[in-house]
N, C-alpha and C positions, 0 to 999 in steps of 0.2 A: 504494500500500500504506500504508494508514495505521494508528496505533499507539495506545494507548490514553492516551498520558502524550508531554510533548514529549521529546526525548531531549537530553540533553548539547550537542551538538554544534549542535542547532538556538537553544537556549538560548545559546551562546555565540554565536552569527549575531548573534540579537536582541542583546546586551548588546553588541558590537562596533562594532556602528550603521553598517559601511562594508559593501562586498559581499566576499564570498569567492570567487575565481576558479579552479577548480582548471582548472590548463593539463596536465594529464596523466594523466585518468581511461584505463580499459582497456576497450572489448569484447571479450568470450569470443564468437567466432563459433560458430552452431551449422551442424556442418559437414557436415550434410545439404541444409543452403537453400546452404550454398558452392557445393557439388558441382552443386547446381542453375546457379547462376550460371556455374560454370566451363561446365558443357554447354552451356548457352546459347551462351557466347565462342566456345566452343572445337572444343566436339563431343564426342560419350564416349569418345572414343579416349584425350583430355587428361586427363580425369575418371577414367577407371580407371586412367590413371598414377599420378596424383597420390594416388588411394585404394590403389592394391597396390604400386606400384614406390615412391614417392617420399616418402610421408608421414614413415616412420619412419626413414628415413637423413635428413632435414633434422631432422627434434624430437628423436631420440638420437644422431645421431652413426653409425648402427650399431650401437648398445650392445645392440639387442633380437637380433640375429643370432641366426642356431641355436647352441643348446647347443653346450657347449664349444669357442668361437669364442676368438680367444686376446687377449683385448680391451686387455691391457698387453703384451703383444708388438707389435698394431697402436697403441697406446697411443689407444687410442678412448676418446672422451670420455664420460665419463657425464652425461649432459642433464637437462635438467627431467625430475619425475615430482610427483605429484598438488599440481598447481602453479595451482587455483582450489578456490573456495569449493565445498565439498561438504555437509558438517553442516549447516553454515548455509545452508541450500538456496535460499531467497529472496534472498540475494546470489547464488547463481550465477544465478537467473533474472534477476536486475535486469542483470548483467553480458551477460547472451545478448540481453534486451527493452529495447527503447530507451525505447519507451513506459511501463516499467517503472521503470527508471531515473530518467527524469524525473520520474515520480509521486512517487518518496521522496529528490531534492535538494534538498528544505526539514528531510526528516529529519537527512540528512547535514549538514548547515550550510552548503551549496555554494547560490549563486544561479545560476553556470553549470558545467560542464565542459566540456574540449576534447576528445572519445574519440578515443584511438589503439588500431590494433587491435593485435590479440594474433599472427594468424598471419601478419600483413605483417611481424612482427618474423623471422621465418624463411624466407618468400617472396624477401624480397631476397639470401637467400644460397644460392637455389636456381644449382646450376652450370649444370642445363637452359636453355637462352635461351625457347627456346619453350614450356614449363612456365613457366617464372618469369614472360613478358612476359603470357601467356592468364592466370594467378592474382593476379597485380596488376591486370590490367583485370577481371575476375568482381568480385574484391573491391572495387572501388573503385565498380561498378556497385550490390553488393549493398550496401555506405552507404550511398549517396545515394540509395537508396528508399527504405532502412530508417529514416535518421532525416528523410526527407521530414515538413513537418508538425512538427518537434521544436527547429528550428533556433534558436525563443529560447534556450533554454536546454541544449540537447545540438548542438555542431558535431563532426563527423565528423571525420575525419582519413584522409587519402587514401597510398598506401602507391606510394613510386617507389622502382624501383629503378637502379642506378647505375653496371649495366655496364659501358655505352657511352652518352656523352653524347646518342646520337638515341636512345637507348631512354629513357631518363629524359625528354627534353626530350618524348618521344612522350606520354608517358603525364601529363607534366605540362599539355600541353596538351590531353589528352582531361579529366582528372581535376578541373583546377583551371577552362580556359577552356570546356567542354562541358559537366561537369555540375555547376560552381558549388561546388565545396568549396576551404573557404578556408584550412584550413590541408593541409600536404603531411608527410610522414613519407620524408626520404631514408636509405638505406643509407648508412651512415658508413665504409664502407668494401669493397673484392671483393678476394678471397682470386686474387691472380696469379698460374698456374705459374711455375717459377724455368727459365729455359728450359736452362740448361746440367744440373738436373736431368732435364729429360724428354728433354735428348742422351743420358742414360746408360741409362735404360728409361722409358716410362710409369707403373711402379709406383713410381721412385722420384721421379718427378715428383708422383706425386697424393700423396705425403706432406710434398713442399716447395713452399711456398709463400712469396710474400711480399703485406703487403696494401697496395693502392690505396688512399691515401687523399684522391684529389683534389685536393691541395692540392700538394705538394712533390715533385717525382719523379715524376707522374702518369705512367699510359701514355698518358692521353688529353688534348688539351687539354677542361676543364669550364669555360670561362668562356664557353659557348654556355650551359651548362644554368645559371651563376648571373646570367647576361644576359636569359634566359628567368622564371627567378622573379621579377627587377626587374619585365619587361614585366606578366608577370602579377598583378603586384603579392602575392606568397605570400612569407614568409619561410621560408627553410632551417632544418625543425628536424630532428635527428640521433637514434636512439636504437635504436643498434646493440648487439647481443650483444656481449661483450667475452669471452667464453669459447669452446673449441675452438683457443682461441690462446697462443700464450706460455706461461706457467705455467697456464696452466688445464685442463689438460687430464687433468686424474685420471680416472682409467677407474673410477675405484669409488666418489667424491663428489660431488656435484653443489653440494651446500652449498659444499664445497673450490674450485669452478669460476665458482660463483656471487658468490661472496665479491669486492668492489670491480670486478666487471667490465665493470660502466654506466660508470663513473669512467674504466675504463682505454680505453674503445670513446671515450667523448667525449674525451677530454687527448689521444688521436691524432691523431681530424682538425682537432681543432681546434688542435693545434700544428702540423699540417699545413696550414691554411687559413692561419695567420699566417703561415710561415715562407713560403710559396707567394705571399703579395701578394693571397691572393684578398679579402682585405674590405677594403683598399687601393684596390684598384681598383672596389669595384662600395661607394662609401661611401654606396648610398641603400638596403642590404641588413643585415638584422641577422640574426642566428642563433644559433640556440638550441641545447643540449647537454641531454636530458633524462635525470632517473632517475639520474645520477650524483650528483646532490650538488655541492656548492659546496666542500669541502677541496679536491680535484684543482687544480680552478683558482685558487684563492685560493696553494695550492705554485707553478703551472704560474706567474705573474702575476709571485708574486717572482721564482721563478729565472730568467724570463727576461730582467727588470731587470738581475739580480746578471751574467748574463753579457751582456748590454750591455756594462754600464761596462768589464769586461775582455777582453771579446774585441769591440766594435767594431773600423772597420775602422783608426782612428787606434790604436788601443790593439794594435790589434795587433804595430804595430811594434816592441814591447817584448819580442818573441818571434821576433823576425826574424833567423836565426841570421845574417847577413851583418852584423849591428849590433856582434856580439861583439867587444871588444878584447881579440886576442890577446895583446899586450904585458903588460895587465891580468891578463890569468889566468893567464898564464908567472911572474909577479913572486909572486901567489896562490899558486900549487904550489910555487914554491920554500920559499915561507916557512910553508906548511900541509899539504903533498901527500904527506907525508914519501914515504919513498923509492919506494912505488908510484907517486908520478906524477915522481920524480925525473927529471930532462932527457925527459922527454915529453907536458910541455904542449903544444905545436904535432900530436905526433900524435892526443892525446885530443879537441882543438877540431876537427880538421878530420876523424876518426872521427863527432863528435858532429852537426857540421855538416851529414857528406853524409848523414846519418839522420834527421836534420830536414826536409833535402831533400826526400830519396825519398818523404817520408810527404805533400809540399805541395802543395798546386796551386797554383801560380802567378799563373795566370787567375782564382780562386775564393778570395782573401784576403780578400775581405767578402761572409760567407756571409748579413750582412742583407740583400744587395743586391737579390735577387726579392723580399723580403718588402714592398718600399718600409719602411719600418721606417729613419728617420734621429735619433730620438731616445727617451729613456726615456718621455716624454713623450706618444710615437706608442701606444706599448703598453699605455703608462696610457689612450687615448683609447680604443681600441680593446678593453681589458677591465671599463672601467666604461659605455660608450655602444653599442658594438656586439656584444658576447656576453652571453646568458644564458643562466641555469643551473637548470634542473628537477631541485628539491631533493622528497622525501617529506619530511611534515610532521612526523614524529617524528625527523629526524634531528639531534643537538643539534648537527652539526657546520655547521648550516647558519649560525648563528650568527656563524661566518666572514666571510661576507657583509655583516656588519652592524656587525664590530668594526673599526674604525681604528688599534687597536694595533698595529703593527709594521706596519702594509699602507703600500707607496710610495705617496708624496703623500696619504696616509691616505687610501687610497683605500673605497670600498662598492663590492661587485660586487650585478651583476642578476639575485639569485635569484628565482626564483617559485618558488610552490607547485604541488606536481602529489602528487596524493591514492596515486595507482596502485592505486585501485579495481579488481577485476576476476580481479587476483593474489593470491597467497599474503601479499602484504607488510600485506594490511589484512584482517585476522580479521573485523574485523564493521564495514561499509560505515558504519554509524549512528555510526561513532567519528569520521568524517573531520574534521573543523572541530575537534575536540576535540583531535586529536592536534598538530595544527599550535601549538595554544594553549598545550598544555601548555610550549612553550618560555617560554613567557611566565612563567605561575607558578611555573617551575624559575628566574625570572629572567635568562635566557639572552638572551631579546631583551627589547625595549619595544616597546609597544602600537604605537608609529609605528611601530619597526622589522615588526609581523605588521603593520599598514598596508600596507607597503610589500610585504613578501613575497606576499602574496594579494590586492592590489589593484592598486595603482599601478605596482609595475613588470612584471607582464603584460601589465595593460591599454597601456604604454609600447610593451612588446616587437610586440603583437600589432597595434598600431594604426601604428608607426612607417612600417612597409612598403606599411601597408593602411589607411588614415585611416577606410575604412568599414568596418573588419571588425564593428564590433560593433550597422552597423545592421541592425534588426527583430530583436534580441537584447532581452531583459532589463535588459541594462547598457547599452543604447544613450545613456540620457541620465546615467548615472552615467561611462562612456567620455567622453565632450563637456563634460563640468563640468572632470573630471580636465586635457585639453587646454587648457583654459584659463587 
């Protein structure tokens, strides 16, 4: 689709002089050719689930129910609604046409995108196994025809879900080792019944849940399926709803539900993956947090610094009610306690003591201990070298990333850019590059700092795990310069 006059965004490409990588473009599936693919898998028995039973309890919630359904009684959530390009019609077809797409990424300012799709963002939270497992393989089928042919410059994005560690690892090895897609899109987390809920009814089970997050408390062990992404050389990226859960759940706003829920879906697992030892253990794996933004983590980075230094497992002992000198606090209450602790210092200390108690585990006094996690040091390694952060280009908080003021050991984390073309967040496709920039001329970042956000530390994240992600690509020899 080409345009009578260059636009903004392509002008700013040119005057950049480096390439722009958006690592988090959207397709809008058209869900006529889905439904095709799913028949294919599946058979129409799967397909007219998915089109009469299931669509609309995974995209609202149930919010669509029949009239006078009692939707803040069951406190159902209210979901996305006209949540792509319409007016601007030629964005929603770029978003559905790949071959489309690619024709107008010189308009955009972009030299590549990574697309993730739109309805693997919901597929992975289908509670059907055999609905869920048959629409992650349709879809992941229906990509790799679709951008067949496109691969310089549009790489696909393949959609696992995360169960159970042989479904993931199933679909990982159709998806990445069978039909060559290089990058993977995990569910970031599965909604677990609570099981002493579903002892009291089923109903009051399907309203309690707690979530998996693979890392800390799992029900499964996963370090089959992050042993599996090493083998296959694909890095773990996350980019899970964050709403339906927690405070999100307004039955009448969706803006209300939507509001920081990328943010709050990535700071789970990935406090989960730390606290758990999972990138400890597998140190040749990096992983990615998309669509939240870089505040969460730039918070998540310090705080768990500040509770290092006072709750490691030495520091603990400063809290160790057995430490307390009774003598010392008897002599205290005398001389301060006035006559509420008069002659019962010894009862208040050993009241306060067995409370201390009850509340310990004995066994579990260095809760860094799964994390491997032995220094401030570790944390720092592991948030500037092994996490990255899929920021939108207009958000000024990404800036975060790039300031050294107050961050431990002045640190920089690994934001990239991701456009999120496809959705509501980009009114008109032609602004991408533009929007990103604008940090710049708000003077929020430097030219090196948007260097780095839409060049180098992508091409770092995407190449780390896969040295060849970006051959027969566009940036194949702009990837290989940067290496060196």
């Amino acid at each position: 689709m080409k345009t009578n006059s260059i636009s903004k965004s392509a002008a700013i490409r040119e005057r950049v002089g480096h390439p722009i990588l958006d690592s988090d473009g959207h397709m809008v599936e058209m869900l006529p050719v889905f439904l095709d693919y799913l028949k294919s898998v599946a058979g129409a028995r799967l397909s007219e689930r998915f089109g009469n039973e299931v669509a609309d309890a995974v995209i609202y919630g149930g919010w669509r129910s029949p009239a006078g359904a009692d939707y803040r009684g069951a406190r159902t959530m209210r979901g996305p609604w006209w949540s792509c390009p319409a007016r601007n019609t030629a964005d929603l077809a770029t978003a559905m046409m790949p071959h489309l797409m690619r024709a107008r990424l010189d308009e955009m300012g972009l030299d590549m995108s990574v697309v993730y799709p739109t309805l693997g963002l919901l597929i992975v939270n289908m509670a059907d196994a055999e609905l869920r497992q048959a629409c992650a393989r349709a879809l992941n089928r229906m990509k790799a025809d679709m951008y067949q042919g496109l691969t310089d410059r549009l790489l696909p994005v393949a959609t696992i879900s995360m169960h159970t560690p042989a479904e993931a690892i199933a679909e990982l090895d159709y998806a990445v080792g069978q039909l060559g897609i290089r990058v993977v899109m995990m569910a970031g987390y599965v909604r677990r019944p609570i099981e002493a809920a579903m002892r009291i009814s089923s109903e009051a089970g399907r309203h309690s849940y707690w979530l998996d997050t693979f890392g800390i408390d799992s029900e499964h062990d996963y370090d089959p399926v992050w042993a599996k992404c090493a083998e296959l050389k694909v890095a773990p990226t996350f980019h899970s709803l964050g709403y339906g859960w927690g405070s999100r759940t307004s039955p009448s706003s969706y803006l209300a539900n939507h509001l920081g829920n990328f943010a709050a879906s990535a700071e789970a697992i990935c406090r989960s993956l730390l606290m758990g030892g999972v990138p400890v253990r597998f140190p040749d794996l990096r992983f990615a947090f998309l669509e939240g933004g870089v505040a969460w983590a730039r918070n998540l980075y310090c705080d768990l610094i500040a509770h290092w230094h006072k709750r490691n497992r030495e520091a603990m002992e400063n809290y160790n009610p057995d430490s307390i000198d009774g003598a010392l606090f008897e002599r205290l209450a005398a001389a301060h306690g006035g006559r509420m602790a008069q002659g019962r210092a010894g009862e208040i200390v050993a009241a306060h003591v067995r409370w201390m108690k009850r509340s310990a585990a004995p066994d579990a006094v260095d809760e860094w201990a799964q994390s491997g996690i032995r220094s401030p040091e570790d944390i720092r390694d592991l948030f500037t070298g092994r996490f990255y952060f899929g920021c939108e280009g207009d958000d000024p908080m990404n800036a975060l990333a790039f300031d050294t003021r107050g961050a431990p050991f002045g640190s920089r984390l690994g934001a990239f850019y991701g456009s999120d073309i496809g959705h509501w967040d980009v009114p008109d496709m032609k602004d991408s590059a533009e929007e990103a920039y604008e940090l710049v001329e708000q003077g929020l970042i430097t030219h090196e700092d948007l260097r780095a956000f839409v060049f180098e530390n992508p091409v770092r994240f995407w190449t780390a795990v896969n040295p060849g992600f970006f051959e027969g690509t566009i940036l194949e020899g702009a990837a290989a310069s940067l290496a060196r």
